[in-house]
C-alpha positions as CSV (number, residue, x, y, z in Angstrom):
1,X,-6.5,-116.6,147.6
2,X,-2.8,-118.2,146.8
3,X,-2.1,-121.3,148.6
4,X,0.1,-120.2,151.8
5,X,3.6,-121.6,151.7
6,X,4.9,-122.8,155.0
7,X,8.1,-121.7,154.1
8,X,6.7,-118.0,154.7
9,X,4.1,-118.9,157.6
10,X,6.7,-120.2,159.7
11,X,9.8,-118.4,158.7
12,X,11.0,-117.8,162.2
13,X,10.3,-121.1,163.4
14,X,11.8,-122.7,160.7
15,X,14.8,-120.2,161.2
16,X,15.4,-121.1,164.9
17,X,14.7,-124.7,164.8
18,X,17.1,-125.1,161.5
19,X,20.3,-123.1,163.1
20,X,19.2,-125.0,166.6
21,X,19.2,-128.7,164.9
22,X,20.0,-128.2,161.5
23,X,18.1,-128.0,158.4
24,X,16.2,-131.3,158.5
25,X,15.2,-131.9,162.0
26,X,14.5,-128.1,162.4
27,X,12.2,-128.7,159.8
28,X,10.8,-131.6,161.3
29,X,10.4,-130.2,164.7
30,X,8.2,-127.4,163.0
31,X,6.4,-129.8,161.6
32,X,5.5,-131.5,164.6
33,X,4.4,-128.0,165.9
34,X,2.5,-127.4,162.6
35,X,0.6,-130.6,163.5
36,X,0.6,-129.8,166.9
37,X,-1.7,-127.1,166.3
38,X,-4.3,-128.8,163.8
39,X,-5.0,-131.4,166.3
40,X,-6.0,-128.9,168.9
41,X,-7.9,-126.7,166.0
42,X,-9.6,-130.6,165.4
43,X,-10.3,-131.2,169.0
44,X,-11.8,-127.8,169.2
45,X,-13.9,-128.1,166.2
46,X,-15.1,-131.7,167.4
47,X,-16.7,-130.0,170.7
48,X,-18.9,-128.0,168.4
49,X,-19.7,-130.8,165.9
50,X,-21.1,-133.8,167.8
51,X,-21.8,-137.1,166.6
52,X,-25.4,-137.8,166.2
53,X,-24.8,-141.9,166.8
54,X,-22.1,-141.5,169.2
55,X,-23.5,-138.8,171.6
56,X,-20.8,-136.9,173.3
57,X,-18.2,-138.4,170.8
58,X,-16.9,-135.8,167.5
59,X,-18.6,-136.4,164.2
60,X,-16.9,-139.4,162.4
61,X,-14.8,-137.4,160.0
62,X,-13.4,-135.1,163.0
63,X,-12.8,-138.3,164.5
64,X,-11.1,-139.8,161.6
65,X,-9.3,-136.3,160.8
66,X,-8.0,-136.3,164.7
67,X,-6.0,-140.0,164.0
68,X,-5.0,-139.0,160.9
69,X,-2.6,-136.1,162.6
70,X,-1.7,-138.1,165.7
71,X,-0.6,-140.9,163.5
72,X,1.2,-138.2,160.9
73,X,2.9,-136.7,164.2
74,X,4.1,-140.4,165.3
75,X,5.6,-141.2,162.0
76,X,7.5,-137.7,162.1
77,X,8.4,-137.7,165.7
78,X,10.4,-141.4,164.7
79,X,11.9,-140.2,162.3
80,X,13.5,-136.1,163.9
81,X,14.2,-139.9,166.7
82,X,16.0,-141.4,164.1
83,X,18.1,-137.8,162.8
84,X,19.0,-137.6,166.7
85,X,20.7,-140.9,166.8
């Protein structure tokens, strides 16, 4: 299975965002949204797959997954700050 380009995945997204705010921040902002949705498909995901040390807690690599989009978002979300400015 080819490797799916967001380009094509989110072509009306990226369409509306671009002609709202122009071709970087649109991109940006769907971005955001992209990211938006793997932390919830994480958070789901860590429900099922529990933490045998930390009971109640995700596994450690859903855990680690989990910052690693929040902390992606926050460096993106500065910077679609910094376009706005």
């Amino acid at each position: 299975m080819p490797n799916p380009s967001a380009f094509h995945d989110h072509k009306e997204s990226l369409e509306r965002h671009e002609f709202q705010m122009g071709v970087e921040a649109g991109r940006l902002a769907v971005t955001l949204d992209i990211l938006t949705d793997a932390l919830v498909l994480v958070g789901q995901h860590g429900v099922y797959c529990q933490s045998s040390r930390q009971p109640g807690k995700p596994a450690m690599d859903v855990q680690m997954i989990s910052t690693s989009i929040q902390q992606a978002k926050e460096l993106v979300a500065s910077v679609l700050e910094s376009l706005k400015r």
